[in-house]
PyMOL commands that place a pseudoatom at each C-alpha (Angstrom):
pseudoatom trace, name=CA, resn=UNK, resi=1, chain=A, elem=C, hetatm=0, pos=[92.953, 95.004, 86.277]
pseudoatom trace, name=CA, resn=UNK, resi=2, chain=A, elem=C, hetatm=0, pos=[94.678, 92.249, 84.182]
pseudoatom trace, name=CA, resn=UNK, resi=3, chain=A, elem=C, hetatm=0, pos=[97.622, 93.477, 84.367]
pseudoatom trace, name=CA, resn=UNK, resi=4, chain=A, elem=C, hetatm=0, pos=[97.681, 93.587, 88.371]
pseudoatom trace, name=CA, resn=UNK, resi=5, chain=A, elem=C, hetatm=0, pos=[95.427, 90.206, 88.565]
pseudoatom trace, name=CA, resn=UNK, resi=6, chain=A, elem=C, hetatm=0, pos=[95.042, 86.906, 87.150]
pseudoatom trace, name=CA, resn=UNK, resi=7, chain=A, elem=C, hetatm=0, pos=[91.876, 87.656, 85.674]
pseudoatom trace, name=CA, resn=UNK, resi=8, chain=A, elem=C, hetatm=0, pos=[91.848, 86.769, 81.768]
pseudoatom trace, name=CA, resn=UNK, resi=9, chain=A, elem=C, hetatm=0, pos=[90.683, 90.108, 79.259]
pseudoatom trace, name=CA, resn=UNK, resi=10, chain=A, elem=C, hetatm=0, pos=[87.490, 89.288, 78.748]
pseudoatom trace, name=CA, resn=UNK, resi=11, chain=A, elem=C, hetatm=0, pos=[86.161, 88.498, 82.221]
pseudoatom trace, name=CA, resn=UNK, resi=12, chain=A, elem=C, hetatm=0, pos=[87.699, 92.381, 82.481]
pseudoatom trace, name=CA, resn=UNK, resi=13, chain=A, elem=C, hetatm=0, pos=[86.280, 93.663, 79.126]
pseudoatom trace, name=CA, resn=UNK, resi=14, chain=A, elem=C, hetatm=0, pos=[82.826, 92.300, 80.183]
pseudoatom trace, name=CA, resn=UNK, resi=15, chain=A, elem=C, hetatm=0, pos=[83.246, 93.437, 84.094]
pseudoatom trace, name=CA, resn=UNK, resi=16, chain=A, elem=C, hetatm=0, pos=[83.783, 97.015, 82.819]
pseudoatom trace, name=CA, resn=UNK, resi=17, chain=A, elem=C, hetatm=0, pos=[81.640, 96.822, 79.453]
pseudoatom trace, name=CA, resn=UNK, resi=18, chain=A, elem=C, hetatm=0, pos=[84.265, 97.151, 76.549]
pseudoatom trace, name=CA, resn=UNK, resi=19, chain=A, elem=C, hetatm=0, pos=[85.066, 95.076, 73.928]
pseudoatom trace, name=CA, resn=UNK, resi=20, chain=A, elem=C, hetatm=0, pos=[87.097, 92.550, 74.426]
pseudoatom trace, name=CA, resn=UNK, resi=21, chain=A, elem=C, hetatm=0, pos=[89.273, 93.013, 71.567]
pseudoatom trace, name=CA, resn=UNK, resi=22, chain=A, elem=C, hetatm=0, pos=[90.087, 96.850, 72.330]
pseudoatom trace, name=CA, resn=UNK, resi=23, chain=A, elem=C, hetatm=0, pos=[90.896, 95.749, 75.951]
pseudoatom trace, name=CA, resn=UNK, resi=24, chain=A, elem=C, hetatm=0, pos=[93.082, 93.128, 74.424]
pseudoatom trace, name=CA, resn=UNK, resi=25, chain=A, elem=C, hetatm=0, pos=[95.036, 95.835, 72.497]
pseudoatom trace, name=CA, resn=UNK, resi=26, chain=A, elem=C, hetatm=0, pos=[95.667, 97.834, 75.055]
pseudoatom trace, name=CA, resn=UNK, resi=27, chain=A, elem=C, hetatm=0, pos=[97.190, 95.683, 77.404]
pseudoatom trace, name=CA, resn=UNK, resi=28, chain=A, elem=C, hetatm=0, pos=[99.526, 94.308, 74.698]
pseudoatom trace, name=CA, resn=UNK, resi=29, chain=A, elem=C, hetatm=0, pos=[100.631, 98.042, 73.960]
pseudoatom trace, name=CA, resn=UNK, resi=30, chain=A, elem=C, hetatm=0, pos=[101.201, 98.298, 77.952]
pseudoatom trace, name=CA, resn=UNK, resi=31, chain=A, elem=C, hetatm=0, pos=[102.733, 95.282, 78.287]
pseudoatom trace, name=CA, resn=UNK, resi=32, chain=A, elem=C, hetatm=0, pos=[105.453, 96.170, 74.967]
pseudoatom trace, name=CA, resn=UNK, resi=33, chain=A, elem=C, hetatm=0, pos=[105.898, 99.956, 76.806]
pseudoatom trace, name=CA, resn=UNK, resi=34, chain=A, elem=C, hetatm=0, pos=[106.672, 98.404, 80.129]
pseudoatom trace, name=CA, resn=UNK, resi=35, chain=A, elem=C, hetatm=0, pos=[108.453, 95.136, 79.609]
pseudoatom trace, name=CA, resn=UNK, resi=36, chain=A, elem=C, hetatm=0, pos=[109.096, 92.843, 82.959]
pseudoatom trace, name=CA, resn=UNK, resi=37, chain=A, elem=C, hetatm=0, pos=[112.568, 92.198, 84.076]
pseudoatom trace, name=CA, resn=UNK, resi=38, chain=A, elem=C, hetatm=0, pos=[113.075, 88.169, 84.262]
pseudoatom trace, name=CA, resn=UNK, resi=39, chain=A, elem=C, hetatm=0, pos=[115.975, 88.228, 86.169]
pseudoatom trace, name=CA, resn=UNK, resi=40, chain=A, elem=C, hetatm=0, pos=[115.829, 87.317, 89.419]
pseudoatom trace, name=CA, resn=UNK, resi=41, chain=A, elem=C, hetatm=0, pos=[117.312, 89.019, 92.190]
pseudoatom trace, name=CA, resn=UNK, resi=42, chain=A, elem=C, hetatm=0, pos=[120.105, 87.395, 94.685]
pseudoatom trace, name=CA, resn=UNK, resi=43, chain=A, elem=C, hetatm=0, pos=[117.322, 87.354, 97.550]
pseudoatom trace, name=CA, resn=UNK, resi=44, chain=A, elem=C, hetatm=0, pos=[114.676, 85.755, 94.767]
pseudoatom trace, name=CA, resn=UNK, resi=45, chain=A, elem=C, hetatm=0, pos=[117.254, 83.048, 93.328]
pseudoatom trace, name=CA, resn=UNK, resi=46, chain=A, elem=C, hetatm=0, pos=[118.151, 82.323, 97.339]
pseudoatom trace, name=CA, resn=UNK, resi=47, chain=A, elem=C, hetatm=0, pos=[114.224, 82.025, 98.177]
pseudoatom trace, name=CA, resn=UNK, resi=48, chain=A, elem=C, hetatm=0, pos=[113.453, 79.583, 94.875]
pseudoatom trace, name=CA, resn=UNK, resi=49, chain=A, elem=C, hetatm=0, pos=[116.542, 77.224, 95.856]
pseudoatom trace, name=CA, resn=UNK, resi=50, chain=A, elem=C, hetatm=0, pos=[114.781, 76.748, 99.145]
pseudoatom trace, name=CA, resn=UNK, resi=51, chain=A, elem=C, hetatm=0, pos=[111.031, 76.840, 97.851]
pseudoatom trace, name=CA, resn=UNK, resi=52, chain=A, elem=C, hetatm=0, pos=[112.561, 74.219, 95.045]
pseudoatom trace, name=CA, resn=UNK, resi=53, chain=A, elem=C, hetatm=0, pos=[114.082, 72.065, 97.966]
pseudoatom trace, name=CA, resn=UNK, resi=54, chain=A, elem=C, hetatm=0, pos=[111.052, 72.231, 99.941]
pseudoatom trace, name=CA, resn=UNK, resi=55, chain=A, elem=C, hetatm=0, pos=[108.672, 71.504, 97.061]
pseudoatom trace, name=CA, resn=UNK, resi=56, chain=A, elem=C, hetatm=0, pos=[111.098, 68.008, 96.454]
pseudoatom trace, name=CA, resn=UNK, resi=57, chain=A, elem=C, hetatm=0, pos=[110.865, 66.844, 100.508]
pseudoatom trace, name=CA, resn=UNK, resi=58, chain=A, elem=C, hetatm=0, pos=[106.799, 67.544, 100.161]
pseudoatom trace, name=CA, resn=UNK, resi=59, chain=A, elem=C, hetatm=0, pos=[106.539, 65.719, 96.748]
pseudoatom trace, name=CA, resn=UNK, resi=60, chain=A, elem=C, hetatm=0, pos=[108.373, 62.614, 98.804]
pseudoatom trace, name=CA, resn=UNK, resi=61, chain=A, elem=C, hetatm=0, pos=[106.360, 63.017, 101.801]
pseudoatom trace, name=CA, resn=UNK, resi=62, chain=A, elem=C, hetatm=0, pos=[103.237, 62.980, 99.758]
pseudoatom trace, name=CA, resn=UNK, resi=63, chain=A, elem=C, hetatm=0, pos=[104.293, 59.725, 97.802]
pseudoatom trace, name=CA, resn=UNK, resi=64, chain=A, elem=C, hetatm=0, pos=[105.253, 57.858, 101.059]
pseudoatom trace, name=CA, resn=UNK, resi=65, chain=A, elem=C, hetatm=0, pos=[102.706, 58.488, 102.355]
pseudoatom trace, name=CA, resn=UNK, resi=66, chain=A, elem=C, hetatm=0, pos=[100.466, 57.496, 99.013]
pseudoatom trace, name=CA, resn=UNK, resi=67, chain=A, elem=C, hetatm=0, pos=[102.435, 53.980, 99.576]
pseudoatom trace, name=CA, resn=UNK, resi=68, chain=A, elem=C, hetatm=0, pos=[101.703, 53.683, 103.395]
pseudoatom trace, name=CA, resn=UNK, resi=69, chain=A, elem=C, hetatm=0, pos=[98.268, 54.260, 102.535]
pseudoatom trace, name=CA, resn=UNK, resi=70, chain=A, elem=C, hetatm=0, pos=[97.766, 51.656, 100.159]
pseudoatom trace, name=CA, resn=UNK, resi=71, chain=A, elem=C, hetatm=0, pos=[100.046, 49.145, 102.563]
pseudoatom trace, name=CA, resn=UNK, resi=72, chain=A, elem=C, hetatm=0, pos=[97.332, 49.960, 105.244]
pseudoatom trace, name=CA, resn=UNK, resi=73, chain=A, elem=C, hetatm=0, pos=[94.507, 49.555, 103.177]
pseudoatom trace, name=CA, resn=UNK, resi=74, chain=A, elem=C, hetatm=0, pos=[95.572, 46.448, 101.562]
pseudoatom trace, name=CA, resn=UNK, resi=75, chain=A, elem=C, hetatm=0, pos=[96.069, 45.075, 105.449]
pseudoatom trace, name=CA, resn=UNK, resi=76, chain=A, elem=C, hetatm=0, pos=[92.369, 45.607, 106.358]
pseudoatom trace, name=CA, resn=UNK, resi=77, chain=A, elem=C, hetatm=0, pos=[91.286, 43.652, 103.362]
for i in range(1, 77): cmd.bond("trace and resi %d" % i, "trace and resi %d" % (i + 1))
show_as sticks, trace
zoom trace
């Protein structure tokens, strides 16, 4: 369950009634047995260029229109 979730060990540990710390030491064991792979794939690298590119043209979009905003507002007064 925390491996396969975002939920933190001792939301889990109390969910299912264990100690925390036991919990805790058994998903560090797991997680040294079955290390994750950090390299990204030629579809995943291609995907997070374009999520990356997208996030930048949002991030401007979302400060124009911060700026138009406050040109509007200003206008009214």
């Amino acid at each position: 369950m925390v491996i396969e979730s975002t939920r933190p060990i001792a939301r889990v540990a109390r969910d299912l009634g264990i100690n925390e710390g036991t919990l805790g030491n058994w998903v560090a064991t797991y997680r040294r047995e079955h290390p994750v792979s950090e390299e990204l794939g030629v579809e995943d690298r291609t995907r997070l260029r374009a999520l990356e590119r997208e996030n930048r043209e949002l991030k401007l979009q979302n400060e124009f229109l911060k700026k138009a905003a406050a040109y509007f507002a200003r206008e009214q007064q």
